[in-house]
Each structure stands twice: as structure tokens, then as C-alpha cells.
C-alpha positions in Angstrom: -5.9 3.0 36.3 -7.6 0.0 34.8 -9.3 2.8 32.4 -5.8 3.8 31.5 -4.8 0.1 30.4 -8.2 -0.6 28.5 -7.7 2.0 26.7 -4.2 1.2 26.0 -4.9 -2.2 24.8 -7.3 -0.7 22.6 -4.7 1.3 21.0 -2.4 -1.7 20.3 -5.7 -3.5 19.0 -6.4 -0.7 16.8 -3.3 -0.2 15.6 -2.4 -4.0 14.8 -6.1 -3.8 13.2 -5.4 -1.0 10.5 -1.6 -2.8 9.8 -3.6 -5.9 8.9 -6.5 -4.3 6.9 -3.6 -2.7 4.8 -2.1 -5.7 4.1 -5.5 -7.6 3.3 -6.3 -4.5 0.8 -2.6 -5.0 -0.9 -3.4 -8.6 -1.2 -7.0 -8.3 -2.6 -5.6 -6.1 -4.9 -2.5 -6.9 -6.1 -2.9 -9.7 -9.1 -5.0 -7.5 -10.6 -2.6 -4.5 -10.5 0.3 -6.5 -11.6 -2.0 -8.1 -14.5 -1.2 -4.2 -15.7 0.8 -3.8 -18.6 3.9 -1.6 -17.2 3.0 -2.2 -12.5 6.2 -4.2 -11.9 5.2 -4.3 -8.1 2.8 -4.0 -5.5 4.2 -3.1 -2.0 3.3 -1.1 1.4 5.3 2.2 2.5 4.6 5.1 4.6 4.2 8.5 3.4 6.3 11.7 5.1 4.0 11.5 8.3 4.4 8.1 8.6 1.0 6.8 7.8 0.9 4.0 5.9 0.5 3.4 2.1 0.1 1.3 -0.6 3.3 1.4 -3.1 2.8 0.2 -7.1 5.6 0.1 -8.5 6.0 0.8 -12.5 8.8 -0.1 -15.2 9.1 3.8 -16.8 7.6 7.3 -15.8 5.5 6.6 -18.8 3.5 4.2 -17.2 2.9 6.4 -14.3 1.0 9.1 -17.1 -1.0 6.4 -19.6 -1.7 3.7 -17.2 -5.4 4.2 -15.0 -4.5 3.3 -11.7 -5.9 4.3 -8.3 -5.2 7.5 -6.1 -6.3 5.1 -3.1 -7.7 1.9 -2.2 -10.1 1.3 0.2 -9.3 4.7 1.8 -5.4 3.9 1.8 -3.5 6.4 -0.6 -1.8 5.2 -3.5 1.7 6.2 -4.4 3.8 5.6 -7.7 7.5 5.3 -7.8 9.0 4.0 -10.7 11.3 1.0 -10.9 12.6 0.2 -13.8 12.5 -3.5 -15.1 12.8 -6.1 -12.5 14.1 -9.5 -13.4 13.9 -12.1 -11.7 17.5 -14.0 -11.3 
């Protein structure tokens, strides 16, 4: 039994741990991805198994095709969706 609730709290550790590493990778990342002529945002997601990801998004598809920008970070996949312009109001 007490096996069964270490190893349950080391679950909830584990899983709070990867939450908070993807967040700490978005943040070391981020100013220098929307210093990019074209990223409009920076923001976390999950993908269709519900794993989590790192979102950028862009102003037009044609910043999705000319702009270098990463298939993951840090072993976190990187996905594109395009946004349009964003202004701020």
C-alpha cells in the first residue's frame, strides 16, 4: 500500500515537473522568437494525444514557409498556426 502511494506521488511530481519545464522552455524562448519578423505569439497547446506543445503563432502562411523556426525545443514539439495581425487595443 504505501508502495502504491509513493508511487502515486511520484506521478503528480512528475507530471507537475514536465508542466513546469514547458513553461520554463516557452519563457527562455520566447523574446527571441517574437524578435522574428512575422511570430505574433508564443504560447503552449497540446497536440491530438494530448501531450503538450509549444504554439508560435505567425501573422500570414507566408511566414510559416520563409521564416527558420524550430520543429521542437528542448525535446517539446513545435507547432505553427497562423494568426493573423494582432493588435493590441
Amino acid at each position: 500500500m504505501l508502495l502504491l502511494a509513493l508511487a502515486s506521488a511520484c506521478q503528480a511530481t512528475d507530471m507537475n515537473d514536465v508542466e513546469k519545464s514547458i513553461k520554463d522552455i516557452k519563457a527562455e524562448h520566447e523574446s527571441r522568437l517574437m524578435a522574428m519578423p512575422g511570430v505574433v505569439s508564443v504560447g503552449l497547446g497540446q497536440d491530438e494525444a494530448g501531450n503538450p506543445i509549444i504554439v508560435i503563432g505567425v501573422e500570414n502562411e507566408e511566414y510559416s514557409h520563409t521564416l527558420t523556426l524550430p520543429q521542437e525545443l528542448h525535446s517539446y514539439p513545435v507547432r505553427f498556426q497562423v494568426m493573423g495581425t494582432i493588435k493590441a487595443q
